[in-house]
NUDO-570198 format. One line per field, with one value per residue: residue number from 1; residue in three letters; y, x, z of N, C-alpha, C in turn. Coordinates in Angstrom, 3 decimals. Layout:
! NUDO-570198
seq: NUM	...;
type: ALA	...;
n_v: Y	...;
n_u: X	...;
n_w: Z	...;
ca_v: Y	...;
ca_u: X	...;
ca_w: Z	...;
c_v: Y	...;
c_u: X	...;
c_w: Z	...;
This chain:
! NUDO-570198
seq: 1	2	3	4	5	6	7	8	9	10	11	12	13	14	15	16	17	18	19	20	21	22	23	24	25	26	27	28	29	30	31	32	33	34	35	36	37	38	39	40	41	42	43	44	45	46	47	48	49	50	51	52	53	54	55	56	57	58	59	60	61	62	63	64	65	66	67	68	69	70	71	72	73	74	75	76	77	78	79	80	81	82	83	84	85	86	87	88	89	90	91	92	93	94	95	96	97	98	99	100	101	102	103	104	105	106	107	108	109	110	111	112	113	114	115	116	117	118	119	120	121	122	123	124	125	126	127	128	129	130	131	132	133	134	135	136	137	138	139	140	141	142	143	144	145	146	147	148	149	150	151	152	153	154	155	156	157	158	159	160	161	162	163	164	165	166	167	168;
type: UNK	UNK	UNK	UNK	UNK	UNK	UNK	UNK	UNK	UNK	UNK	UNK	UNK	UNK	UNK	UNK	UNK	UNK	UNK	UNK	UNK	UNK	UNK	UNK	UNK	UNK	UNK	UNK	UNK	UNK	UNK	UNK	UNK	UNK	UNK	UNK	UNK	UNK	UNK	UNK	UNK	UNK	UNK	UNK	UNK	UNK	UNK	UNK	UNK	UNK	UNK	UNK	UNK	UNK	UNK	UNK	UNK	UNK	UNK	UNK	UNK	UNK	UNK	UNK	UNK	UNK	UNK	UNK	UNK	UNK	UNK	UNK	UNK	UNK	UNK	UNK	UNK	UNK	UNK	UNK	UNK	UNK	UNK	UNK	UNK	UNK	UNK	UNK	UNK	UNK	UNK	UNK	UNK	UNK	UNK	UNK	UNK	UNK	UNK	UNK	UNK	UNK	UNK	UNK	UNK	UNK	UNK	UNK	UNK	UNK	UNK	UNK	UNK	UNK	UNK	UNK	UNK	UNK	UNK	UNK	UNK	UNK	UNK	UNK	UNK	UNK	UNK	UNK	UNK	UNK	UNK	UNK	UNK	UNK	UNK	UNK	UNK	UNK	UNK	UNK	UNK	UNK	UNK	UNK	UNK	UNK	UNK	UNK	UNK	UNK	UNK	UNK	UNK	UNK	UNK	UNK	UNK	UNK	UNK	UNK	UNK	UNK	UNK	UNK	UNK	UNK	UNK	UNK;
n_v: -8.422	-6.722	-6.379	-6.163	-3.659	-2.741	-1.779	-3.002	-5.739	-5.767	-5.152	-7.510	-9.499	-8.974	-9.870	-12.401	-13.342	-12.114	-13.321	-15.894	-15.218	-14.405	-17.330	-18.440	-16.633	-17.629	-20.149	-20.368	-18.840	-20.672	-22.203	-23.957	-22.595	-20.028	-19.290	-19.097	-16.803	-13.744	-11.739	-12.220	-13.508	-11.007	-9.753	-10.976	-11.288	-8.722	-8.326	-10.588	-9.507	-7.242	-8.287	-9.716	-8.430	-7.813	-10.285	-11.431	-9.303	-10.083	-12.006	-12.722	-11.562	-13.397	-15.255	-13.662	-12.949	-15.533	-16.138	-14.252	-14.536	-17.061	-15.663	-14.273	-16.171	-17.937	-15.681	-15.440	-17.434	-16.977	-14.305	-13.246	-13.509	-11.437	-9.103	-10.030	-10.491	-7.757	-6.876	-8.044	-7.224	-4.702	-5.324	-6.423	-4.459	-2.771	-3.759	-4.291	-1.426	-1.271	-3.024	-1.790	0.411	-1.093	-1.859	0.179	2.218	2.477	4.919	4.931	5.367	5.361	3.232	4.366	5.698	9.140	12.209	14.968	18.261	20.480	23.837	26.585	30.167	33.162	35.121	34.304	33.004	31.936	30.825	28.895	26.865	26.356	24.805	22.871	21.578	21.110	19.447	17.220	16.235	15.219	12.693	13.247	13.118	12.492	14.030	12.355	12.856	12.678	13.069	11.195	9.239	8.914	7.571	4.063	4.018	3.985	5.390	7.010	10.456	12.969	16.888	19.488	23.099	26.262	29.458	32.112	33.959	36.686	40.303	42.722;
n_u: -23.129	-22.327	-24.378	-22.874	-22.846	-24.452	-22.393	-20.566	-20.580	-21.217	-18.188	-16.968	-17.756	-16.742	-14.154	-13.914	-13.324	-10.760	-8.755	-9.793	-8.133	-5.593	-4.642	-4.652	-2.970	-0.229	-0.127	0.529	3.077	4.767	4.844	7.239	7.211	6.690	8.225	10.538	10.236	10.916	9.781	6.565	7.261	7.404	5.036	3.224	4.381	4.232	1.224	0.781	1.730	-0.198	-2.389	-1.580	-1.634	-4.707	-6.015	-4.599	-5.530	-8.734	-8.311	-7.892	-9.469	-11.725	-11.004	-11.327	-14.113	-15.434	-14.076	-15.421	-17.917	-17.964	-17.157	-19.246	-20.906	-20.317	-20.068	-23.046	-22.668	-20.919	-19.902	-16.990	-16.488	-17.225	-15.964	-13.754	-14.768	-16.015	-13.639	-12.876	-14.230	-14.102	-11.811	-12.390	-13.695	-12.034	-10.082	-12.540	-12.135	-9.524	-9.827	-11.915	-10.366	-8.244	-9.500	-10.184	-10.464	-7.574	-5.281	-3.886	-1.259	-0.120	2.474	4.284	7.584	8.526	9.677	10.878	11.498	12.852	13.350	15.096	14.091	13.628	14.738	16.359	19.154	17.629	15.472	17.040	17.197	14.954	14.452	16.128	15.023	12.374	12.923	13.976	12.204	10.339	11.679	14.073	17.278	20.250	23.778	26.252	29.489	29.857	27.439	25.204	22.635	22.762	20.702	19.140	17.011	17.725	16.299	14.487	14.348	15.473	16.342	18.144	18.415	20.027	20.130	22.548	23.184	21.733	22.683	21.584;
n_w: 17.193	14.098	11.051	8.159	6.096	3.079	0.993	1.719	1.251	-0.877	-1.299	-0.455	-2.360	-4.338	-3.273	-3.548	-6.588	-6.659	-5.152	-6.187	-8.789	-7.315	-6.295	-9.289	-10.695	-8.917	-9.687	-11.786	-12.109	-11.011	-13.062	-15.507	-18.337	-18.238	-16.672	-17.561	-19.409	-19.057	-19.230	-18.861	-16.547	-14.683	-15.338	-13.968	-11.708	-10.327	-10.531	-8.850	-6.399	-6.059	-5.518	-3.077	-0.726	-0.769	-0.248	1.802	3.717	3.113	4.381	6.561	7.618	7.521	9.260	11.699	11.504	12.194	14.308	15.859	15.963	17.545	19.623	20.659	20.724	23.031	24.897	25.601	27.501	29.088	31.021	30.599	27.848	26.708	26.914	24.878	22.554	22.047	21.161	19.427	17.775	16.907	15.563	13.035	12.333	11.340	9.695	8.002	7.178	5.537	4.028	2.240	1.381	0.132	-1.918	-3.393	-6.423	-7.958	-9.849	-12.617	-13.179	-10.422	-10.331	-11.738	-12.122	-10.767	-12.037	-9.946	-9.635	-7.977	-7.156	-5.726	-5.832	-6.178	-2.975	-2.308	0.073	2.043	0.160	-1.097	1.406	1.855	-0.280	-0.517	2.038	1.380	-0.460	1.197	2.174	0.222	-0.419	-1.628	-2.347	-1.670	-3.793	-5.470	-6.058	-8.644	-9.775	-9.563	-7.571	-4.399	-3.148	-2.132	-4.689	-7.129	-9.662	-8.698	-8.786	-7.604	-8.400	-6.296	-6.733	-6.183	-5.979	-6.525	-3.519	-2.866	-1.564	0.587;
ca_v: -8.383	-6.015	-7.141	-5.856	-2.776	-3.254	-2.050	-3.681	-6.859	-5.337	-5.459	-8.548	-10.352	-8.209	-10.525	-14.054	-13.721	-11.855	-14.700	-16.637	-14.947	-14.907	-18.489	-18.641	-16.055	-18.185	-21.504	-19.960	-18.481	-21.872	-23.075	-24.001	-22.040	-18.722	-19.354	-19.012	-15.762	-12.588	-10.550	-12.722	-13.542	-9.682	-9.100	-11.804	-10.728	-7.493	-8.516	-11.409	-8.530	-6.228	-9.067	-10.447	-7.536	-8.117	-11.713	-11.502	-8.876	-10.521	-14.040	-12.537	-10.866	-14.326	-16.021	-12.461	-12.940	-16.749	-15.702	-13.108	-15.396	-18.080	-14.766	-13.791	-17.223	-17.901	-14.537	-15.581	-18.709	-16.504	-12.691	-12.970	-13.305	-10.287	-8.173	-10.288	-10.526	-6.061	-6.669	-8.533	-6.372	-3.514	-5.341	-6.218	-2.997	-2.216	-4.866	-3.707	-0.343	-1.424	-3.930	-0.604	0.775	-1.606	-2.308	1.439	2.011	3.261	5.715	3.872	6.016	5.158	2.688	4.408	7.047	10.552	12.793	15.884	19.363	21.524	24.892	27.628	31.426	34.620	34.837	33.697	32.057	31.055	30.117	27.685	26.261	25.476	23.726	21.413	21.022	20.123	18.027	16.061	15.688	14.602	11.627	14.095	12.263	13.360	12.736	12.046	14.231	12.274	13.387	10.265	9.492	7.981	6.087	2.816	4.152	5.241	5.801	8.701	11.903	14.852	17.796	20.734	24.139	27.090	30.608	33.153	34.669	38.470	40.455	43.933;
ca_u: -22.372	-23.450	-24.755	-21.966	-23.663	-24.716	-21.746	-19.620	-20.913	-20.157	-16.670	-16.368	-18.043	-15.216	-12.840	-14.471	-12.820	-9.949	-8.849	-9.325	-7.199	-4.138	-4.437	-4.167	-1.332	0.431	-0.128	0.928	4.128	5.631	4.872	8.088	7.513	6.465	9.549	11.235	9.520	11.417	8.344	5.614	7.114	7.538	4.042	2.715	5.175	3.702	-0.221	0.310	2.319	-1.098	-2.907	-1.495	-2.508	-5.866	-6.462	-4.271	-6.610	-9.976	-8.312	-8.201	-11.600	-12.932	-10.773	-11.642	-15.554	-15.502	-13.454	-16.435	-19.341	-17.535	-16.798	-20.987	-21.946	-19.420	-20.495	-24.190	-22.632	-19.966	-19.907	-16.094	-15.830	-18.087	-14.712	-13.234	-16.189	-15.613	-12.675	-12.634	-15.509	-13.382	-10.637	-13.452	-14.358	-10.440	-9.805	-13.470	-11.609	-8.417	-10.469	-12.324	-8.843	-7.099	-10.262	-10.068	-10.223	-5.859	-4.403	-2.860	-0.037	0.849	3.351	5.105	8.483	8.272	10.854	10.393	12.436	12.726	14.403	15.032	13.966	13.364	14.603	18.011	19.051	16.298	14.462	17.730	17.135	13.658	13.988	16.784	14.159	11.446	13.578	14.697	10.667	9.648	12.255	14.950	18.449	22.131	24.195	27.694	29.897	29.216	25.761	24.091	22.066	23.608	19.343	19.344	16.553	18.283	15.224	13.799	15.852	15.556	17.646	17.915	19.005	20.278	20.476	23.628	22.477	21.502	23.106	20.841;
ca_w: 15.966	13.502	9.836	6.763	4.923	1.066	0.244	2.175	0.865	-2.182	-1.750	-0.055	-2.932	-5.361	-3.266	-4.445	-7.892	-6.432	-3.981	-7.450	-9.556	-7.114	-6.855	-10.469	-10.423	-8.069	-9.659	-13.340	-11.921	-10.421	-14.515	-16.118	-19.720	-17.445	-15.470	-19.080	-20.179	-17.608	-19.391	-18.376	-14.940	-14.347	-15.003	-13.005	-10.468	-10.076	-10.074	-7.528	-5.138	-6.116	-5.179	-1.896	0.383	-0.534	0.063	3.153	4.574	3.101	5.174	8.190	7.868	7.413	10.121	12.526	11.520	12.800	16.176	16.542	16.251	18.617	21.318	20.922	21.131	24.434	25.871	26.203	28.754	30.298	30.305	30.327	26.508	26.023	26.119	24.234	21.587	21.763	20.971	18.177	16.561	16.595	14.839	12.290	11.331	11.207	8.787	6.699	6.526	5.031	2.666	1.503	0.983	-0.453	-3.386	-4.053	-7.479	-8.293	-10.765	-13.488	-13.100	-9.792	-9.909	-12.747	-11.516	-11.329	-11.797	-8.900	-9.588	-6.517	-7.251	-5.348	-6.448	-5.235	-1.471	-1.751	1.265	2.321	-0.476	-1.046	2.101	1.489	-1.558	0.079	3.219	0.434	-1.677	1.964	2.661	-0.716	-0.769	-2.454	-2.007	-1.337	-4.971	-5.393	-6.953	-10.282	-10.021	-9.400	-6.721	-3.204	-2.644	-2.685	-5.485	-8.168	-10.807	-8.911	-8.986	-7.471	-7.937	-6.410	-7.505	-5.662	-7.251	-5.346	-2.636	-2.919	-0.114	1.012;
c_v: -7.639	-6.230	-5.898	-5.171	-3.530	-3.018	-2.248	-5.313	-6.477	-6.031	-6.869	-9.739	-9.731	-9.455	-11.724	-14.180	-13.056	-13.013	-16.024	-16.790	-15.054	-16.207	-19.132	-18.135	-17.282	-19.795	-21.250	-19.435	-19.683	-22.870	-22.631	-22.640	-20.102	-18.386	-18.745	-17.677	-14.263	-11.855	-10.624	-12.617	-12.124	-9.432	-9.905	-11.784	-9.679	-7.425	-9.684	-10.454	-7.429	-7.019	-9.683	-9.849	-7.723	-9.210	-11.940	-10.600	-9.439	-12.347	-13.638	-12.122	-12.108	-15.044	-14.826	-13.108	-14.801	-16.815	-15.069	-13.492	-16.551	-17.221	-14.429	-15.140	-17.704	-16.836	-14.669	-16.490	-17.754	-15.285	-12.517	-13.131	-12.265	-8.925	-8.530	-10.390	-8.662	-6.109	-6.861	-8.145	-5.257	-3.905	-5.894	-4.924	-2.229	-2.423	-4.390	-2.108	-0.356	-2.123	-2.792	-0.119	0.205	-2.042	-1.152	1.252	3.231	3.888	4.698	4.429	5.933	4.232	3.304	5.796	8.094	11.110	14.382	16.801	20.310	22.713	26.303	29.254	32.070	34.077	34.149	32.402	31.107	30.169	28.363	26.692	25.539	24.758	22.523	20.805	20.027	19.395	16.835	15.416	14.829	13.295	12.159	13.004	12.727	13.153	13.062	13.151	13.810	12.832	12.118	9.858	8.568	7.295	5.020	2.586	4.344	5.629	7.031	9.571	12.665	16.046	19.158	21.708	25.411	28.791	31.455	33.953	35.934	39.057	42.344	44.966;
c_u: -23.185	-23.624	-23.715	-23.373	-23.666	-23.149	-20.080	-19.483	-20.771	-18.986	-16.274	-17.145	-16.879	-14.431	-12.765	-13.298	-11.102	-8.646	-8.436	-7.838	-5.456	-3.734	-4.123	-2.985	0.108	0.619	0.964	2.594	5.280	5.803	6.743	8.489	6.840	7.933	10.808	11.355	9.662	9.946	7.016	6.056	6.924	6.586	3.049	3.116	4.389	1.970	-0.118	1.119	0.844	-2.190	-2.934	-2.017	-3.940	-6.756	-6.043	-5.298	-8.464	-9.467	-8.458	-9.492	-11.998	-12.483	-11.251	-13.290	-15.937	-15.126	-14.952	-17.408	-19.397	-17.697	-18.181	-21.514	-21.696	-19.937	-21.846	-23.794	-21.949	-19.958	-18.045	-15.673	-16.799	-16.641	-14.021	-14.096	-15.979	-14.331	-12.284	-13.739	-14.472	-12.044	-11.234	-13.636	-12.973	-10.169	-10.994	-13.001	-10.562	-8.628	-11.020	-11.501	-8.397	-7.842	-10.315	-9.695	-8.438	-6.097	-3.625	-1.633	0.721	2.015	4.116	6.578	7.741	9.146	10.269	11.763	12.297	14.017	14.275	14.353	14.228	13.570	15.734	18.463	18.304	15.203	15.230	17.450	15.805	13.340	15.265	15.616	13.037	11.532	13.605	13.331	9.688	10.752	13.997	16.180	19.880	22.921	25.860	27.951	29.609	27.940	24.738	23.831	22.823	22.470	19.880	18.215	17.035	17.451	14.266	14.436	14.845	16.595	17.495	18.890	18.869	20.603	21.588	22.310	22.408	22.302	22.399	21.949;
c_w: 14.917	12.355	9.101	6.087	3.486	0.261	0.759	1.454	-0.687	-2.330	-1.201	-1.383	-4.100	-4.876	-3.385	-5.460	-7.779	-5.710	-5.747	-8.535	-8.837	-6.817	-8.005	-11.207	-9.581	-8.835	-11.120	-13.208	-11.284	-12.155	-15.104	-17.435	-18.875	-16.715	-16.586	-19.672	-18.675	-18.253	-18.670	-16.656	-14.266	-13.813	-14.163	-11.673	-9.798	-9.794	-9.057	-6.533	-5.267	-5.663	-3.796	-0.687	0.596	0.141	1.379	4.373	4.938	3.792	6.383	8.869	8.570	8.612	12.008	12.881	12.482	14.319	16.608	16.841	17.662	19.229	21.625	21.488	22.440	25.525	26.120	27.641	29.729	29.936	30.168	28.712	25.843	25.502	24.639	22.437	20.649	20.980	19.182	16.767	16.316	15.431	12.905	11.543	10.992	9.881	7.236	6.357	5.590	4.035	2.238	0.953	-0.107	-1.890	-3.968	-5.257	-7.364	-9.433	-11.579	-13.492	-11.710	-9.384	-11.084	-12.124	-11.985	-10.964	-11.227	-9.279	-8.576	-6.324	-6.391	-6.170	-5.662	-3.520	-1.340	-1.152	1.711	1.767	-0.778	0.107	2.162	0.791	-0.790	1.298	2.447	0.234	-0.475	2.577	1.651	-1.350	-1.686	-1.941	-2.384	-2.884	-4.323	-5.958	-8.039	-10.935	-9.859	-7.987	-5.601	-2.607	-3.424	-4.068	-6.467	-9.529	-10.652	-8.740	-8.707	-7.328	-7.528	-6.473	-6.605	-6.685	-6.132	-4.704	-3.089	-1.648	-0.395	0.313;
């Protein structure tokens, strides 16, 4: 089993107070006068869902790291839990990748919309066809004839724009 780098142990001491806080998220959101307040619950909504990934990954670590010590300490008596021991290291260092991940410092801007324009130019035909191919790769979405969108999103919009074809 191999010893957690410095700054691995880093981040797993980050998830001490993390671990904390959505317990306290969680306890604060079952409160009556929170229950009262759509503003408050919103934003408590939104940090215990920014919250749960984490704790769910740093639980399994800890219930992973306990399997792993039992499969080393088993695999000295019997070599049949030496696979199993491999096994469960690998899902270890899976798990310390996705905890690296998931403590990444974010963009404060990414949970906020963004509105995406995808217009054709130069190139006619073709260029039309590329901006619908774009638009249908970057989440772009079919509208109605009203103009509004047929996703079950309807806050991000994309539209795109065709210019007449040219003909030689």
């Amino acid at each position: 089993m191999s010893e957690p780098t410095e700054r691995l142990q880093s981040l797993l001491a980050a998830v001490t107070p993390l671990r904390e806080e959505y317990r306290e998220v969680e306890v604060r959101m079952a409160d009556s006068a929170v229950l009262a307040d759509q503003r408050a619950m919103r934003r408590l909504g939104r940090r215990y869902a920014e919250l749960g990934p984490v704790v769910r990954v740093a639980d399994e670590r800890d219930r992973v790291t306990d399997d792993l010590a039992a499969a080393v300490e088993l695999a000295e008596e019997d070599s049949g839990f030496e696979a199993e021991a491999e096994a469960l290291q690998q899902r270890l260092d899976e798990l310390d990748a996705r905890l690296t991940t998931l403590l990444a410092p974010r963009d404060p801007n990414d949970p906020l919309d963004a509105i995406v324009e995808i217009k054709s130019g130069e190139g006619g035909e073709e260029s039309a066809l590329f901006a619908g191919i774009s638009s249908a790769c970057t989440g772009g979405s079919p509208r109605a004839a009203d103009g509004r969108s047929k996703s079950s999103t309807p806050r991000t919009r994309t539209s795109v724009a065709s210019s007449p074809s040219r003909s030689p």
